[in-house]
N, C-alpha and C positions, 0 to 999 in steps of 0.2 A: 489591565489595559493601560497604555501607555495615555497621559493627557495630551492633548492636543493644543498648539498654541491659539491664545486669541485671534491674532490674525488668518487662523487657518479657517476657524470655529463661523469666522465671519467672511471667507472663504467658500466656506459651506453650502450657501444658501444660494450659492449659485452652482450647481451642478451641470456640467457639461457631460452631454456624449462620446466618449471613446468607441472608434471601430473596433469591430470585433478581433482585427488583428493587432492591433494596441492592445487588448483587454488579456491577446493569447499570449501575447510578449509579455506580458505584465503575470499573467499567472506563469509563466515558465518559468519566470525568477521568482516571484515565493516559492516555488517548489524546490528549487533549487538549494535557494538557502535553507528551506527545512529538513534538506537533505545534509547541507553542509554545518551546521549551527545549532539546529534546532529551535523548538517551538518558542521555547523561553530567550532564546538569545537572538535572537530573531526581532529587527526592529523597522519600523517604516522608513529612517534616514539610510538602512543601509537596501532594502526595498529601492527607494528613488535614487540612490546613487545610480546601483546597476542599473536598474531599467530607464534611466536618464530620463526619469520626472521627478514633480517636484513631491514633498509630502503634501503640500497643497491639495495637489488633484487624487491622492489616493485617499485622501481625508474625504474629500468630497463625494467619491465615486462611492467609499466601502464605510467612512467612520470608523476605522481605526484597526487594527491588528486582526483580532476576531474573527469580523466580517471579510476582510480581506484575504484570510486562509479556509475559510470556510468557501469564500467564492471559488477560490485558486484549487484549491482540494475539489469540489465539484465540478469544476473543469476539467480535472486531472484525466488522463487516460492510460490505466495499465497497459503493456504490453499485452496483446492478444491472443497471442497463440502459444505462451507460457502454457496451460493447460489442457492447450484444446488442441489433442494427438488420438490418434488412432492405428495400432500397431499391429490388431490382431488378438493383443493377448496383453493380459494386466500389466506381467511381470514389463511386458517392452511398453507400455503405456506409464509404466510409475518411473521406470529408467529414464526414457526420455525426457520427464518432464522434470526429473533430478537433472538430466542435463541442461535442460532448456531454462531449471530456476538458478544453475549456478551458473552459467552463460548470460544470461539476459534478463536475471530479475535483484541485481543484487541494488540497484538504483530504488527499487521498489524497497527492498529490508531497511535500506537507511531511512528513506521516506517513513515508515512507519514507527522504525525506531526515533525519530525528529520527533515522534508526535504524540507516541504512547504517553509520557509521562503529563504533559500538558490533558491529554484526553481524558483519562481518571478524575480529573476536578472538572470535567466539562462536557456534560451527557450530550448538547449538537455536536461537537468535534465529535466525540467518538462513534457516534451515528454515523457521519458524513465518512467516518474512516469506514467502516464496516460495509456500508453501500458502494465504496467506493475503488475500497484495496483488497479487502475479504470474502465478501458478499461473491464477484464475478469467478474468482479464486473454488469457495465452497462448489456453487454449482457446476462448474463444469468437470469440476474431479469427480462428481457423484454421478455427471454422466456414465464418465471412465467406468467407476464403481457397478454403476445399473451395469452394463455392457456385459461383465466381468457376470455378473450373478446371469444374465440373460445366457452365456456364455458354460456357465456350470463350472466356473472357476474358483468363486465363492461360495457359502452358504449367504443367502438372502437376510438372513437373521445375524450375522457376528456382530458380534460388541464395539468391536472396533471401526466397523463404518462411518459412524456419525462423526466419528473425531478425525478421520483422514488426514484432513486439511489442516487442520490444528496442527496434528503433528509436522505436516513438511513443511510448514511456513514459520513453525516455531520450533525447529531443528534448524533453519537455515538463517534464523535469528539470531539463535541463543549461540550461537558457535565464538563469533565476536568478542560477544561478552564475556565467556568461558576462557576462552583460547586466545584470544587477544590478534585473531586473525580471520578472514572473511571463511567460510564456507567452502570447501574444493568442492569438484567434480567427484573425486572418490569417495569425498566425506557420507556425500547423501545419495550416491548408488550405495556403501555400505550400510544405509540407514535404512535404504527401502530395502534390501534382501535381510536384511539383519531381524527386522522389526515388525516394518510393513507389512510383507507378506506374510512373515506366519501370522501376522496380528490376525488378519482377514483370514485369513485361510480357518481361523478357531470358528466353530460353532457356539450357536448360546447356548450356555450348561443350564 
């Protein structure tokens, strides 16, 4: 945690209210920069540059680094409708939502990648992550999933159920890291006909 100066410390003890659209502006730029930086290089001077306050008042408001990504992460709001598709059928239910994660959630991959390595040494961050980036992620794919068994597409029992979500979220990760490029379009349609589906489509032996 970064120290705080005396003058700020004594600062402190007068806490002011920020409106709620001050508080939204103000988390859009941490998020931003933990998207641009990450968790570790991520500092309150460069926080009050952007969002044109002082360290003063985020010292006051949050107490320091911590607190202040933890508020701005709970504030955070994925994109919504990344998951939540209804096609008919699995197969156009896992396509589109490959389109719809390499279209419109790659802001989301950075976001997590800012913050994995920080999270490891830091069981509330990575709570807040999971409630926050993963958690809404899981369950609506498992709806998709129910559908698909409701449907008699699946067996209700395969192995590969539980892990769905793990897999496309960390296919659409790892790619970067590997390849030293984001994710296409065809990358994770060939993942979900490749993988996916026969994954599911197996029975428990």
């Amino acid at each position: 945690m970064e120290p705080m100066p005396a003058t700020e410390k004594a600062a402190g003890a007068r806490r002011t209210r920020l409106t709620p659209a001050r508080e939204a502006e103000l988390y859009g730029v941490v998020v931003e920069l933990l998207r641009e930086v990450g968790y570790e290089a991520l500092t309150m001077p460069a926080v009050a540059t952007r969002s044109r306050s002082s360290t003063a008042t985020l010292y006051r408001q949050w107490g320091g680094k911590p607190g202040l990504v933890l508020a701005a992460l709970k504030h955070h709001q994925p994109p919504p409708d990344v998951f939540n598709v209804d096609t008919g059928t699995l197969g156009g239910d896992l396509r589109e939502i490959a389109r719809q994660v390499t279209s419109g959630a790659p802001a989301e991959h950075e976001l997590m990648a800012g913050l994995s390595h920080a999270a490891l040494g830091d069981p509330e961050l990575a709570q807040t992550m999971r409630e926050q980036l993963t958690v809404p992620a899981q369950e609506a794919l498992e709806e998709v999933l129910r559908r698909a068994v409701d449907r008699g597409e699946i067996p209700a029992d395969t192995p590969a159920r539980p892990y769905c979500a793990h897999l496309l979220i960390a296919f659409s990760v790892i790619i970067p890291v590997m390849e030293g490029r984001p994710a296409d379009q065809g990358d994770v349609l060939n993942f979900v006909d490749a993988v996916m589906l026969p994954a599911l489509r197996q029975p428990a032996s």
